[in-house]
C-alpha positions as CSV (number, residue, x, y, z in Angstrom):
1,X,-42.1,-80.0,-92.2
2,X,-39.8,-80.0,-95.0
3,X,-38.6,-76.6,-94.4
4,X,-37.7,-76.4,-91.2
5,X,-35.2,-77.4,-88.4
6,X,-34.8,-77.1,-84.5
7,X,-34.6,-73.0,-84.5
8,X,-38.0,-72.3,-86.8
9,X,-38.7,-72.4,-90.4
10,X,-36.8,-72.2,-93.4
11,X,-37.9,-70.7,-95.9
12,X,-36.4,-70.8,-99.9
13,X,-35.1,-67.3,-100.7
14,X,-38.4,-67.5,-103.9
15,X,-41.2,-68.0,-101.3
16,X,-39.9,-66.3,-98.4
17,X,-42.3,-63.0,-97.8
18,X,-38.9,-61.0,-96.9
19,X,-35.5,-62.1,-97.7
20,X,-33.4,-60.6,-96.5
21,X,-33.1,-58.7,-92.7
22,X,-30.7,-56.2,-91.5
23,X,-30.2,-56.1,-88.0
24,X,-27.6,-52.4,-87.0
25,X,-26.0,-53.5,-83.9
26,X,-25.0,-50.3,-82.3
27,X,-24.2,-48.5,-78.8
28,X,-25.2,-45.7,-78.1
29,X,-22.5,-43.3,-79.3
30,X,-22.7,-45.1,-82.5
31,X,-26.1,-45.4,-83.3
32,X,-27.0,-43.0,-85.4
33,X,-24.3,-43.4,-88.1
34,X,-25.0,-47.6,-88.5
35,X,-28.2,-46.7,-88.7
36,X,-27.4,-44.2,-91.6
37,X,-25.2,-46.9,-93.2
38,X,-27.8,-50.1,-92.7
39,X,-30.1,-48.1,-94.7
40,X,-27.6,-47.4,-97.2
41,X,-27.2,-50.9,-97.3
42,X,-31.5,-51.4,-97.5
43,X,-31.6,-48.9,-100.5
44,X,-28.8,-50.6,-102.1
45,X,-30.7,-54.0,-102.2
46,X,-34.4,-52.9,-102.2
47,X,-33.4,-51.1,-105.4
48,X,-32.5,-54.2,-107.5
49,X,-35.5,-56.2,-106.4
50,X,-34.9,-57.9,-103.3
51,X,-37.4,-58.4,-100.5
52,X,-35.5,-56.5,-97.5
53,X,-36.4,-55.2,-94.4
54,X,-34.2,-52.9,-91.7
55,X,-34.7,-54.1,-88.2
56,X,-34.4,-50.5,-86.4
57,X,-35.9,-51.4,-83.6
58,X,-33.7,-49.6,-80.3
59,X,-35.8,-52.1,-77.6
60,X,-34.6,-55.2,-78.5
61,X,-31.3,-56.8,-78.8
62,X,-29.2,-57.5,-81.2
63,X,-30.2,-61.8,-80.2
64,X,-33.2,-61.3,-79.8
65,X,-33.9,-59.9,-83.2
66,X,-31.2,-62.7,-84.2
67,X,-33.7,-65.1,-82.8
68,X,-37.2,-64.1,-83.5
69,X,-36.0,-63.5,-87.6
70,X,-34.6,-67.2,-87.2
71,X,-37.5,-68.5,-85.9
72,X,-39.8,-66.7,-89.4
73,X,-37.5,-68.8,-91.4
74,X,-36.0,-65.3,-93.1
75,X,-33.4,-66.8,-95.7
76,X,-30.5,-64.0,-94.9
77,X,-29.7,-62.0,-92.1
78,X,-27.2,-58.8,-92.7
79,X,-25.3,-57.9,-89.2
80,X,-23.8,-54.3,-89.2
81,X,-21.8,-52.8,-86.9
82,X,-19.4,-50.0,-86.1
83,X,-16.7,-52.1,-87.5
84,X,-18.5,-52.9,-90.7
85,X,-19.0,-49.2,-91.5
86,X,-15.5,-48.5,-90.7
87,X,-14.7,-51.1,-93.1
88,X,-17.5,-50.6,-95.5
89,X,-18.8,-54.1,-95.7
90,X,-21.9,-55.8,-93.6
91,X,-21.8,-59.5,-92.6
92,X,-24.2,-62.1,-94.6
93,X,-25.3,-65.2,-92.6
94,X,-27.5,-68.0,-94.6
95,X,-30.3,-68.9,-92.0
96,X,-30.4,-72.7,-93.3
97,X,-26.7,-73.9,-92.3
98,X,-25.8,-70.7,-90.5
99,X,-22.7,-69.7,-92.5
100,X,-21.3,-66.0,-92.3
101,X,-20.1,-64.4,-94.9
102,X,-17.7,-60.6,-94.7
103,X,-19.3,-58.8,-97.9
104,X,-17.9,-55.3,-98.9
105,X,-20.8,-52.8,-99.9
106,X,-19.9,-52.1,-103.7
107,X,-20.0,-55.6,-104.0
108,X,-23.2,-56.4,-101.6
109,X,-25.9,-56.6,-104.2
110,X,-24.2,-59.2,-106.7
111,X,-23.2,-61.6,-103.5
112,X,-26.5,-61.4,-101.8
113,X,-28.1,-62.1,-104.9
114,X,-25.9,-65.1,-105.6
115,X,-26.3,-66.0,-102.0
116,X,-30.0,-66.2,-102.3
117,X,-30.0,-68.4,-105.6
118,X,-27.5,-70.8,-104.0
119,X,-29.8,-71.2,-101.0
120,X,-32.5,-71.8,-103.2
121,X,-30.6,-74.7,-105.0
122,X,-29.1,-75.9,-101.5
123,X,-32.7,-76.6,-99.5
124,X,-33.8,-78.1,-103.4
């Protein structure tokens, strides 16, 4: 009960089976290049340890993936979009006090990391 709030659980970033999610928001014309650069982005943090997964699924929506890795409790969520990979950064948003954060990719591993051990101190 502890770990939870109106929208689902949430879970501490050291417990939670995956913590992090990146959701590609995309149209059509642009699909295939977020989806290249979300998995840049999975590689990047999947190499230095942390539990990620890439939400590539084309048959839902952006908010409804939002919502259904809200509702798991999933500690970050990564948003990319056609913007971000023109800019080369990604958007970090803490599930437990919903707070975004722009992150540029040669600096994404060291901020998610500190993101996740702040989030851990924060629900403790």
């Amino acid at each position: 009960m502890s770990h939870s709030d109106d929208e689902g659980l949430v879970l501490p970033p050291m417990i939670a089976p995956i913590q992090v999610v990146i959701v590609p928001i995309y149209k059509e014309e642009s699909q295939a290049a977020v989806l290249k650069y979300a998995q840049e982005i999975y590689d990047t943090l999947n190499k230095i340890g942390i539990r990620v997964r890439l939400d590539s699924r084309d048959y839902e929506t952006p908010g409804a993936k939002f919502n259904e890795w809200e509702k798991k409790g999933i500690p970050v969520r990564i948003e990319v979009g056609p913007r971000d990979l023109e800019a080369k950064n990604f958007v970090a948003v803490a599930r437990h006090n919903t707070e975004k954060t722009a992150v540029a990719f040669s600096e994404g591993p060291e901020v998610v990391q500190k993101l996740l051990k702040a989030i851990q101190s924060q629900l403790f």
